[in-house]
N, C-alpha and C positions, 0 to 999 in steps of 0.2 A: 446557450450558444455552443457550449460544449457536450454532444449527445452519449457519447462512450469512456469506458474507464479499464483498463486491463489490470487483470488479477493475475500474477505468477505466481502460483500455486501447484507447480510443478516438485519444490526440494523434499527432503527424503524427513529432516525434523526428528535428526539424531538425535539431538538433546535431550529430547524426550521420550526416548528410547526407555523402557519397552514400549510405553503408550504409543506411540507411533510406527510400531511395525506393521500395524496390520490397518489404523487408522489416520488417514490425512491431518499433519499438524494443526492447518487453517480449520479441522473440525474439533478442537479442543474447543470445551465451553468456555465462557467465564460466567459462572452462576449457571445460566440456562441458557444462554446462546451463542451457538459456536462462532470463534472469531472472524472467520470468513462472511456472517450474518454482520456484524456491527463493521464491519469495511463496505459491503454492498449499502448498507442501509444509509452510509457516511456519502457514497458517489450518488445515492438517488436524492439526496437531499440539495445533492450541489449542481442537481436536474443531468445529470451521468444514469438514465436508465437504462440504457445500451452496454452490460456488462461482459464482458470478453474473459474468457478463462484460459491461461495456460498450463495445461498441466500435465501428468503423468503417469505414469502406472501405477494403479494402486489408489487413485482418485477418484473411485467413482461415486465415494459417498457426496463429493462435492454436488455433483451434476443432482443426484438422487436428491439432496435438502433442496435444492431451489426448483422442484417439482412436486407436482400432487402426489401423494401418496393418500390410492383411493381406497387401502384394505385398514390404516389407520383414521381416516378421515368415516369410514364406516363404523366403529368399533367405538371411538368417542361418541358421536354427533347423539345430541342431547345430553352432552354430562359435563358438569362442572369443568371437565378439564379440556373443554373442546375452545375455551378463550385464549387457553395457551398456545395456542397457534396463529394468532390475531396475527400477529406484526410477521411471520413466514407468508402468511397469505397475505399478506398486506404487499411484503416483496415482491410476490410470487406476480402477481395481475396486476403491478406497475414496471415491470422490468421486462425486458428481451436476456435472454443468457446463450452464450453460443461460446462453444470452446472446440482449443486444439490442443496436439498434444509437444509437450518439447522432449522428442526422442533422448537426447543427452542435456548433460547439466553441465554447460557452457558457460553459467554467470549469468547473470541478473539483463545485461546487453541485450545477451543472446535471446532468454527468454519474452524480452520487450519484443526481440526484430521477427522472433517465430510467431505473433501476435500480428504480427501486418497485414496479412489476410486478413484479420476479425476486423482491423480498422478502417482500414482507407486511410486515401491521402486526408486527411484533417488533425486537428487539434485533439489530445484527449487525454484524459487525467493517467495513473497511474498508483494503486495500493499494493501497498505490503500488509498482510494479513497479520505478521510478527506484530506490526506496531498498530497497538490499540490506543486513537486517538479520541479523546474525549472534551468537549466544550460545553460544560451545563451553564455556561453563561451568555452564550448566545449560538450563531453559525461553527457548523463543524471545520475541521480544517479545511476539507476541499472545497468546502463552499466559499472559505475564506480566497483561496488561490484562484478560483473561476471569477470572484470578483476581480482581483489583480488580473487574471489575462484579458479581461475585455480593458481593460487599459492598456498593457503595454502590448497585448498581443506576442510573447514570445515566451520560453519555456522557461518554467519557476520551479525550485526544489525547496522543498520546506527543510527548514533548521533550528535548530535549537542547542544552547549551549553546554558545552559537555565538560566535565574535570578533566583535567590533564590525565588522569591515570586510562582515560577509557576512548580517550582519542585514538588509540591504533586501533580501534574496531571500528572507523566511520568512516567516510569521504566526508575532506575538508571544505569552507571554500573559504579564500579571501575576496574580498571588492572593496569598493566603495560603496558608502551610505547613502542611501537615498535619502530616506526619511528613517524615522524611528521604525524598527522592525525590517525594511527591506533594503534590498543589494546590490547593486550590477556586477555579478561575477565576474573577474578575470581572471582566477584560476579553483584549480579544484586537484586534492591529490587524493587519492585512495588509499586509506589503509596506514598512514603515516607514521612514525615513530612523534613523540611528543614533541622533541628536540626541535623536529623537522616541521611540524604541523603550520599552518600560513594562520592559524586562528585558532580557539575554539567552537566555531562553529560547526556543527557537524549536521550532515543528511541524513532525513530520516525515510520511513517508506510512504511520502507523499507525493507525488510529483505531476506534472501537467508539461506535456511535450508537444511540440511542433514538428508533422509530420517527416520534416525533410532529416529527422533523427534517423529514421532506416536509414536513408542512403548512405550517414553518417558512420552507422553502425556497421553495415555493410563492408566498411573500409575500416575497421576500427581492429585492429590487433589482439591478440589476446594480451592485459595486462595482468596485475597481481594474479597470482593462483591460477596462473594460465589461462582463466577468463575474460570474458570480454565484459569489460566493465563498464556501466551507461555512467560512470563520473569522465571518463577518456573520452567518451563520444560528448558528453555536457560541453568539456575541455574546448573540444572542437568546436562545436556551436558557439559558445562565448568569443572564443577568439573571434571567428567569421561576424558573426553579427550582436547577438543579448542572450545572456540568462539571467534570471533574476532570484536570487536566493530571498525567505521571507520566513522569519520567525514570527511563529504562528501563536496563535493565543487559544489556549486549552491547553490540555495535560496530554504526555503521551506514556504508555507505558512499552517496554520492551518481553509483549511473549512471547520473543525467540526465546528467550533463557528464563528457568526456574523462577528465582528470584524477581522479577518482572512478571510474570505470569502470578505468582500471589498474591502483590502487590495490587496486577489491575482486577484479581476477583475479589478480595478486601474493599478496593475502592466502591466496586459495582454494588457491590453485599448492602455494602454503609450510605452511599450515597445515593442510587437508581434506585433501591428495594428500600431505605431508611430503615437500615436493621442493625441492632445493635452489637 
């Protein structure tokens, strides 16, 4: 029901500076495929093969992986290592990709509303390529959210519970319970001091929006870091009518940062490859 998914894939991925001067952050690997590969392959499984790219200068190795390349594809074909490309090809002739570019780096908002063009008026998910989300127990996360929106029909932010020390790095929300795991937001603050935070709960980069967010966002102010921040426009929406927040079942890891990015190539090594 839901055909499209936007990737902002746009930011600069200082952290990982020097590797990222000259290389797109979302094309760090973890083991053998880069994290922008296990986000796409996350939205096609939860029937999202309409993938939308936002991005920016210096990105073009993105566009390059999610295409043939006919002088490598020449070079292997009959040798052992021409399987390692299954699952690229496999992306590659289940998916549409079409991208624009986000001139300046306005915030996460901003990035979703310069994406409107790729979308249309409808429904459609939303990755962050930082957070590598994993479920070897059953549906991935977004598949889990695509199930949640053919029921409530309005826009769901995935969450998960965070230590007091590391809630000023997230958008919060509070609501009320629905059931075990999900929400009906009534508020949401970005960026909060601990003191101040309405929860532990915090946002992570999953989400599935309802078209009328542009318009949203279109009137939505710069907040924190003089960005326009899609938790302000969430804000908005909740008030007016539903969001639904829903801790998600699987693991997520954080490779925006070092630490997180070890972490989820550790996990991948031991668990997806069964190496010791």
């Amino acid at each position: 029901m839901i055909r499209k998914c936007l990737f902002p894939v746009a930011g600069y991925g200082t952290r990982f500076l020097p590797a990222t001067k000259s290389m797109p952050k979302e094309m760090l690997p973890v083991v053998n495929k880069p994290l922008v590969q296990y986000g796409v392959e996350e939205a096609m499984e939860a029937g999202m093969t309409n993938c939308a790219f936002v991005t920016g200068r210096g990105k073009r190795a993105i566009a390059d992986h999610f295409d043939i390349s006919y002088e490598l594809e020449h070079q292997i074909a009959g040798s052992n290592k021409e399987s390692l490309l299954t699952s690229i090809r496999d992306v590659i002739d289940r998916g549409t990709f079409t991208m624009v570019r986000q001139r300046e780096m306005l915030g996460l908002g901003h990035a979703i509303l310069t994406g409107e063009s790729l979308i249309g008026p409808e429904a459609f998910g939303v990755v962050l390529s930082d957070d590598l989300c994993l479920n070897e127990e059953g549906p991935g996360v977004l598949a889990q959210m695509a199930e949640l929106y053919r029921q409530f029909r309005c826009s769901i932010v995935a969450v998960q519970e965070v230590p007091e020390s590391e809630i000023h790095k997230y958008g919060v929300i509070a609501g009320e319970a629905m059931k075990d795991g999900l929400y009906r937001v009534d508020r949401m603050v970005e960026k909060p001091d601990a003191a101040d935070a309405p929860s532990n709960l915090a946002i992570i980069g999953r989400y599935i929006l309802t078209p009328d967010i542009f318009d949203i966002l279109r009137e939505t102010p710069p907040g924190a870091n003089g960005e326009v921040q899609i938790t302000d426009a969430l804000q908005a929406q909740a008030r007016a009518g539903c969001v639904m927040a829903y801790r998600f079942k699987g693991q997520r890891f954080d490779c925006g940062s070092i630490p997180g990015f070890v972490e989820a190539t550790n996990h991948v090594y031991h668990h997806v490859y069964g190496r010791d």
